[in-house]
Structure formats: C-alpha cells, structure tokens
C-alpha positions as CSV (number, residue, x, y, z in Angstrom):
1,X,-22.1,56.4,-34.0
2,X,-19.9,53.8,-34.9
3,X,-19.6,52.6,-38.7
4,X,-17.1,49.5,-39.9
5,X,-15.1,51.1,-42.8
6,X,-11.8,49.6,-42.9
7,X,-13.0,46.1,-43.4
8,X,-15.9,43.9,-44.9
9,X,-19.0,43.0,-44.0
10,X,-20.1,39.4,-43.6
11,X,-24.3,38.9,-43.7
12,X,-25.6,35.7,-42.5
13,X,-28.9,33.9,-42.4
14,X,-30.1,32.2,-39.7
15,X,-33.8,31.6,-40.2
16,X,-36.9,33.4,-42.9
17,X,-36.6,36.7,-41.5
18,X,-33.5,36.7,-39.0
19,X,-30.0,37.9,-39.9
20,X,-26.7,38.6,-38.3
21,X,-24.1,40.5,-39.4
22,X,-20.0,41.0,-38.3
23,X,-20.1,44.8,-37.2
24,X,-21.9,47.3,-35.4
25,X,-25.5,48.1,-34.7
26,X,-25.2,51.3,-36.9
27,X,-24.0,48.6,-39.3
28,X,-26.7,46.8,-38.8
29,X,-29.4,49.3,-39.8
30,X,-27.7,50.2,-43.0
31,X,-27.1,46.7,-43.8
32,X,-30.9,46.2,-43.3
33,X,-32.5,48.9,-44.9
34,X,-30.5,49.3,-47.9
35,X,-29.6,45.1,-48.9
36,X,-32.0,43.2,-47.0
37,X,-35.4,44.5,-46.4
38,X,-37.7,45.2,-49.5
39,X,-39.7,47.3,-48.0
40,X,-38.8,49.1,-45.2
41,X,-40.5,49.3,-41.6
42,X,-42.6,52.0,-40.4
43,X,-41.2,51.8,-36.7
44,X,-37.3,50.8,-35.3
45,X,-36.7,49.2,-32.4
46,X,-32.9,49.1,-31.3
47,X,-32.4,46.6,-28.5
48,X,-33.2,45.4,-26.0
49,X,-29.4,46.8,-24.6
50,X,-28.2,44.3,-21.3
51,X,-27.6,47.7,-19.2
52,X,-28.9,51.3,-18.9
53,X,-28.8,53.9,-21.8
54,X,-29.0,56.8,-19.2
55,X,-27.5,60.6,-19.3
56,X,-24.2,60.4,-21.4
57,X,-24.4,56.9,-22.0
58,X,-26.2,57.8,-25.3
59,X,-23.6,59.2,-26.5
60,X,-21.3,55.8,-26.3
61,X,-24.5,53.6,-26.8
62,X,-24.5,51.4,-29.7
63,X,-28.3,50.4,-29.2
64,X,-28.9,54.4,-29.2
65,X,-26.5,55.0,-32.1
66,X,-28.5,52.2,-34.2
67,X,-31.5,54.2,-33.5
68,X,-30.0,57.3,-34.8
69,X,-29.2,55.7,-37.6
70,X,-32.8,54.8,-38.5
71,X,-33.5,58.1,-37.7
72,X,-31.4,59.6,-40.1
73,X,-33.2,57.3,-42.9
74,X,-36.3,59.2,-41.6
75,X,-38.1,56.3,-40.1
76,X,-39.3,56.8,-35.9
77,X,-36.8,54.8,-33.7
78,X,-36.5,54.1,-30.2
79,X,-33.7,52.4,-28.3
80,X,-34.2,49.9,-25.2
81,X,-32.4,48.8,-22.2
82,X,-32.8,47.5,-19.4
83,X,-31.3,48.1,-16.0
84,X,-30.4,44.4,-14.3
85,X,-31.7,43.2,-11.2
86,X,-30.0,44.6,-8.0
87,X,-30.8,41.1,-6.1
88,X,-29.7,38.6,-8.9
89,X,-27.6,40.4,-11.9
90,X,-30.6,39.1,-14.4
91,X,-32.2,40.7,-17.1
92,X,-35.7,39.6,-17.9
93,X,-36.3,40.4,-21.7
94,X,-39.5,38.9,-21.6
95,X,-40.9,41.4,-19.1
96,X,-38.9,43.9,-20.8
97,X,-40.0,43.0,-24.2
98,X,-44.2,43.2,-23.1
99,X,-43.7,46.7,-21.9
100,X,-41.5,48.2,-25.1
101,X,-44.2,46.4,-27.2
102,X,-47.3,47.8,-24.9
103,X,-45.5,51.7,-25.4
104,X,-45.2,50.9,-29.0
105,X,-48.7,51.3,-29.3
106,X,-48.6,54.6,-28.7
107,X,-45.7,55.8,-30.2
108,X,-46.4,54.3,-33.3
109,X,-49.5,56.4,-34.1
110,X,-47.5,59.9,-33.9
111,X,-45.3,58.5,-36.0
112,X,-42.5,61.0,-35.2
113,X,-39.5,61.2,-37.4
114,X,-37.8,64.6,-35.4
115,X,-36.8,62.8,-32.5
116,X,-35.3,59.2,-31.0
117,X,-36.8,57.7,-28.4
118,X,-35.0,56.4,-25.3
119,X,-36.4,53.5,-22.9
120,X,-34.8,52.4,-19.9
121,X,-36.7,49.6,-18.0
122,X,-35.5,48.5,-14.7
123,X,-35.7,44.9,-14.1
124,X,-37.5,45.8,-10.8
125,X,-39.8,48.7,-11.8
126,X,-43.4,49.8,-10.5
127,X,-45.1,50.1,-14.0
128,X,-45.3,53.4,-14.1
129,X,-43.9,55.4,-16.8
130,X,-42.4,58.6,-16.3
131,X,-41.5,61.1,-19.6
132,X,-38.2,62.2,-18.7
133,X,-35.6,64.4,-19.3
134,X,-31.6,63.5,-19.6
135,X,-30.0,63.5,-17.0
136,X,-26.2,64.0,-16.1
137,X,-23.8,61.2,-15.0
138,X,-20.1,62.2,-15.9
139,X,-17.5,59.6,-16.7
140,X,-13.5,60.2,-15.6
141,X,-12.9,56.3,-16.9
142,X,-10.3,54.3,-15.5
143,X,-7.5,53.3,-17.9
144,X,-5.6,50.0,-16.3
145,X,-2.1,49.4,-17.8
146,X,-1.1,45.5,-18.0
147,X,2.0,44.4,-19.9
148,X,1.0,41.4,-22.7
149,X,4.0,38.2,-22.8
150,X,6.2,39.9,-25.5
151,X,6.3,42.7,-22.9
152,X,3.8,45.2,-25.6
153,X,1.9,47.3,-23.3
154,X,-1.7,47.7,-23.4
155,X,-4.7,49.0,-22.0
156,X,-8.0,47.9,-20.3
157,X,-10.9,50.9,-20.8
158,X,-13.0,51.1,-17.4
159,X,-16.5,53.4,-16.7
160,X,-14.6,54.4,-12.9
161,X,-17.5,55.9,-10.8
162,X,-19.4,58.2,-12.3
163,X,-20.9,61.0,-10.5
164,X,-24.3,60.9,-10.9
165,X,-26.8,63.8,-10.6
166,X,-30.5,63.1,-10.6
167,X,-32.1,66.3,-11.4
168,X,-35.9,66.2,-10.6
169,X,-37.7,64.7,-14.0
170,X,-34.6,63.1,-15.1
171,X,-34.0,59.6,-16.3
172,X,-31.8,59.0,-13.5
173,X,-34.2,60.3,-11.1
174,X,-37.3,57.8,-12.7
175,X,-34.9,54.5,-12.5
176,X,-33.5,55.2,-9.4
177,X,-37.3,55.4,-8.2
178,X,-38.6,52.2,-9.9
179,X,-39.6,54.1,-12.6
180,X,-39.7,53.3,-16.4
181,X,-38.0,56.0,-17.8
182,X,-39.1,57.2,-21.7
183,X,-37.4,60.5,-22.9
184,X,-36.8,61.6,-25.8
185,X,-32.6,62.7,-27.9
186,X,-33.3,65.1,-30.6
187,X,-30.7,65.3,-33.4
188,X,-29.6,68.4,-33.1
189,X,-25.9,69.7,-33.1
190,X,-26.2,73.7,-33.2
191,X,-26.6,76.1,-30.3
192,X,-27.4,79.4,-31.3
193,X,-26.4,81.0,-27.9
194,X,-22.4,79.5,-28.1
195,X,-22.2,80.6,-31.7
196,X,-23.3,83.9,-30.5
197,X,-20.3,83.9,-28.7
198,X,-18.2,83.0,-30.4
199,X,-18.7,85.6,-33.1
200,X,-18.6,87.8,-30.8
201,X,-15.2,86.4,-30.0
202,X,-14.4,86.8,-33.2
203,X,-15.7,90.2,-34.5
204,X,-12.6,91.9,-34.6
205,X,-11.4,89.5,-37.4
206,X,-10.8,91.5,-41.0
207,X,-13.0,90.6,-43.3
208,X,-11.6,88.0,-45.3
C-alpha cells in the first residue's frame, strides 16, 4: 500500500463532484474521505484497473491497495479489473462497468466491513460469476540494465513469466475459463500456526 510522504499533495477540480489528485490511489482515498467528501459513502469502488488483479498481484495492486485503504476507514470496498481482450488488446469499461454495478447490488446489502472484495472481469467472459479463491502466480521479474547519455546506469522493472498455477476454484482457474472471477482478501497479517513455531524455536531463550 503505497502512500506519498516525501512530497505534497496537489487536489484539483475538474467538474461538481470529480477530482484528481498528484499521487497514489491509497492517496486518493485519504484525500477523499478526510478533505473532500462531507459525508462519506457507504460502499468503495476502486477501479476499474486496465489489467488483472489476480493471485499476488494484490499485493503490488494499487486499485487493490486503494480498497484496503477504504477498508481500514471501516467502509466495504471492492477493487475492479479487467483482463483485455485476447483478439484486439481493448478494454471495454462500459461492459465492465454494467456488471461491477449489477454485483453491487448485492454486495451492498451485507454491507461487509471484514473483508475486500476482488473483481476480475475478462473482456471476453460468459457471464457467469464464480466466488473464487486466490490463486498462485509467482513473479522472478526481469530487471533490464541500460546505461542513460551521462553514462548513470539504470534499471527497467519487468513481470518476466510468471508461473501460473490454477488450482481448482481459483481466480486463475475462473478467468482462464471465461469466468468472472469475485473473491474475497481479508486483512489479516497473523498466523497462529508459524508463530507456534517459532516459539518453539525460541523456547530455550532465558527469560528476559
């Protein structure tokens, strides 16, 4: 989750009720919620993303992280993306935009502030939703070198090929079937079982 800190903010107003601002989408919700809005919203929506949110990309995900954020305010959030169309590259936002607003309706109602929730919509999907879990796609990215005209070196960050596992019920598995994929990231950064361990790693520590 990605917050600006070692600059300012800029806030500008393009029409009644649409704003932009100069940083990140985290950014954005705080911006929103705590100089803008007078009131705020019962639901967030964070997107629609130009590309998948799937498996570990919610942990790099700026439209996921601006969900979080909501989240962490205690308002229900879900985060949007779509998956382009193999044929043609497009997006269609429209489409995208008819189905986010048509699962709104029922999200809305349980009005569940544990959780985010996750959408991926292929451009070419089937209709049918499928609740899903995450899936795993792991990242080794490709770093490029180049050398810049006062001879500085830097660096060009790449995804390389991911190797993708599409366990049954996964997101991967839905999109890769034409499927709309909804699942749901909950904010939770214990495990019980690895702190086990690791006391009992540690258990022959003096007591301090």
């Amino acid at each position: 989750m990605s917050l600006t800190i070692n600059h300012p903010l800029r806030l500008q107003q393009m029409e009644a009720q649409d704003y932009v601002i100069d940083g990140t989408p985290a950014d954005c919700i705080n911006i929103a919620l705590q100089k803008v809005m007078p009131q705020w919203p019962d639901f967030v929506v964070s997107g629609i993303n130009a590309g998948e949110n799937l498996c570990e990309d919610v942990f790099f995900s700026g439209t996921v992280a601006a969900a979080y954020t909501a989240h962490l305010y205690g308002i229900p959030a879900l985060a949007v993306s779509m998956i382009a169309d193999p044929h043609n590259g497009e997006y269609p936002f429209v489409h995208g935009a008819d189905i986010t607003a048509t699962l709104l309706r029922r999200l809305i109602p349980l009005n569940n502030t544990n959780i985010v929730y996750n959408l991926n919509i292929p451009a070419c999907n089937n209709g049918e939703v499928a609740l899903t879990t995450t899936g795993l796609k792991q990242y080794k990215p490709s770093v490029v070198e180049r050398t810049d005209p006062r001879n500085r070196k830097y660096y060009w960050l790449g995804t390389g090929t991911p190797e993708l596992k599409a366990q049954p019920g996964s997101d991967l598995e839905a999109t890769s079937q034409g499927k709309i994929s909804l699942s749901v990231l909950k904010y939770n950064l214990n495990t019980p079982e690895e702190l086990k361990k690791l006391h009992e790693a540690f258990n022959d520590q003096p007591n301090q």
